[in-house]
N, C-alpha and C positions, 0 to 999 in steps of 0.2 A: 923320694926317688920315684919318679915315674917308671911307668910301666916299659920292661924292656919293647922292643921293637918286635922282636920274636912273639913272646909273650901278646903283645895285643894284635900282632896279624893273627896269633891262632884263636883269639877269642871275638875278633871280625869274621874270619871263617868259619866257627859254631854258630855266631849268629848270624850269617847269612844261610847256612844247612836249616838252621832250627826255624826260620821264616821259608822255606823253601817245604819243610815237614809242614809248617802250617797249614800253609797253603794246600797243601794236596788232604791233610788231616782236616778240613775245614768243609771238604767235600763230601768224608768216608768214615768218618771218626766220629767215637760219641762227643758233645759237648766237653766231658772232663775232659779230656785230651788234648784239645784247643785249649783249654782252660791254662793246661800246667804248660802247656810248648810258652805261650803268653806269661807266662810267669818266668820262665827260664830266659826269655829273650829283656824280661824288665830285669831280670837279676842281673844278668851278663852288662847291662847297659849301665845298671847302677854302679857295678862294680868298675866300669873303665872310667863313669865321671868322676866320682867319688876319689878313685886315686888321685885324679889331678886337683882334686881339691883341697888333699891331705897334702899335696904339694905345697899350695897356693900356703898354709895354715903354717906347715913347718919354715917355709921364708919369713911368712910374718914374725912369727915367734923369734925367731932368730934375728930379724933387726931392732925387734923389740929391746930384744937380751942387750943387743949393741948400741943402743941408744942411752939405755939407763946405766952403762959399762959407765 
């Protein structure tokens, strides 16, 4: 099941804030700080492709199941 509609506008709008924090943190901030906003902006990313992949994975399996039926 993909991601509801709701659901990933609010987590395109963390990571467009959390690139916007960068950016200003990349001027004023120690290195760690950049370090982890960079980290949070690769989790959020991981997490919205990855769903669709678990997508992709639960079809297959499922026509899998209905082939060998």
């Amino acid at each position: 099941m993909a991601l509801s509609k709701q659901v990933e506008d609010s987590m395109k709008e963390a990571e467009r804030n959390i690139r916007e924090a960068l950016a200003f943190a990349a001027r004023t901030e120690r290195p760690y700080i950049c370090r982890e906003l960079g980290g949070m902006l690769s989790h959020i990313e991981n997490l919205m492709t990855t769903d669709g992949l678990f997508d992709k994975l639960d079809k297959a399996i499922k026509e899998s199941k209905e082939e060998n039926e």
